[in-house]
Each structure stands twice: as structure tokens, then as C-alpha cells.
N, C-alpha and C positions, 0 to 999 in steps of 0.2 A: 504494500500500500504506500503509498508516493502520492498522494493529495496534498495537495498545498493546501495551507492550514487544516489539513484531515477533515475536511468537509466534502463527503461525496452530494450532499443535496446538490451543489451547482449543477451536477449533469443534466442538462435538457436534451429535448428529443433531437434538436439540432446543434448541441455542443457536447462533445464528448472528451476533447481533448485537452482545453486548456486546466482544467479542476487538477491537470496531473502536471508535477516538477518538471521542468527542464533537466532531461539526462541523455546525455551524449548515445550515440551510434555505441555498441558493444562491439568490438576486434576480438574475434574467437580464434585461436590459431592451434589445432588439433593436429595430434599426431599418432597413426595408428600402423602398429607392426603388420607388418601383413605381407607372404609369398611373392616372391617375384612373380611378376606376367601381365598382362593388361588387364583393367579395370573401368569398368563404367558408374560416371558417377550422375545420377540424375539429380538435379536440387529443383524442388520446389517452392515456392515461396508465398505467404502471405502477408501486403505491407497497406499503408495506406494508402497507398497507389496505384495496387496490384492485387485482385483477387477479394477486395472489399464492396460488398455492393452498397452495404453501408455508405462507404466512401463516396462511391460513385454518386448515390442520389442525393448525398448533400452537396455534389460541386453540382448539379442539375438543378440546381434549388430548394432542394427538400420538398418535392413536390407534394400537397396532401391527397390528392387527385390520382390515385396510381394505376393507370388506365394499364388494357394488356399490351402494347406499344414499350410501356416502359416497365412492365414487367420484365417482360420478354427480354430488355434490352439490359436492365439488370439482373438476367440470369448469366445472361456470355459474360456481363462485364464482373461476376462475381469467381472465374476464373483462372485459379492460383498462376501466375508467372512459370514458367518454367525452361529450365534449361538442360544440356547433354553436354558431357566431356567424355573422352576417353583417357586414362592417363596411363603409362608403363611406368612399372615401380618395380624398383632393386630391392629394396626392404621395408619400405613407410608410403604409408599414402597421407601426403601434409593437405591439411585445407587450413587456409586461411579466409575467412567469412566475416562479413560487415553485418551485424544482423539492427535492424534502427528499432526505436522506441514503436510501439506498437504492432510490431513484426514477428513472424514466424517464420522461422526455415526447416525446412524436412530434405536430408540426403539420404541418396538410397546408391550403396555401393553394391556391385555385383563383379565376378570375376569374372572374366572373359574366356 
């Protein structure tokens, strides 16, 4: 809990973020043993930017009116980010990860 002055009543239906302290981006930087050979790494993401439909319909205006137009349109836009690498690893597979304040990241390693 990270409320500025610990008062959750501020949150309204179209503010949600400011009632919380200013805290920096998290630098995760992992390191896991693992077999030589290739590997795939899928990362997933959910930010305010990315995969919130939340988000989405408050930069829309917070529409009260939620016609199927803009359902529809906040269902794609509610759509985790995602990306694919492949990496070859001698001993460690390092991830270095920026994960921001109201963010989620999910990696999914597999061996090739």
C-alpha cells in the first residue's frame, strides 16, 4: 500500500492513479542456470499503455455510454503486448526487465 497520505477514498471511477506515491520504473536483472542450447523467450506484458482497457477508455473519455462499437473496441484494445526472442546460452539465461509502476510482466522460457 503506497497511498499518499493512506487514503484510498480518493479513487474515482475516472482516477485511479494519482491517490498512489511516485515510484520509479523497477530494473529486474535475473539470472538463471540453465543447459547450453537455444531458448525461447516469450514476454508478455500488462502496462498502462498496453493491454488495459481500463486505460484505454479513460484516454476515450471515460465514456458513460458504452455502446457495442466501443465495447468491441475495448476488447482488442485490452490485449497484453507481447513479444518473441530467441537467445543461445552457454550456461545463464540473463534478463534484464524494466517493469513500470502499475505493470505486469509474464516470461515464458522454453528450450528449443
Amino acid at each position: 500500500q503506497n497511498y499518499k497520505g493512506n487514503d484510498p477514498l480518493e479513487i474515482s471511477l475516472t482516477n485511479r492513479y494519482t491517490v498512489f506515491e511516485n515510484i520509479p520504473d523497477l530494473d529486474c536483472h535475473v539470472e538463471i542456470n540453465a543447459d547450453a542450447g537455444s531458448y525461447s523467450l516469450i514476454r508478455t506484458g500488462l502496462t498502462t499503455h498496453t493491454g488495459s482497457s481500463y486505460d484505454v477508455w479513460a484516454r476515450m473519455g471515460s465514456p458513460s455510454d458504452i455502446t457495442p462499437e466501443i465495447t468491441d473496441y475495448l476488447r482488442r484494445a485490452s490485449a497484453p503486448e507481447m513479444s518473441c526472442r530467441t537467445l543461445n546460452v552457454t550456461d545463464k539465461i540473463i534478463l534484464d526487465e524494466i517493469v513500470e509502476p502499475h505493470s505486469v510482466i509474464h516470461i515464458e522460457i522454453r528450450r528449443l
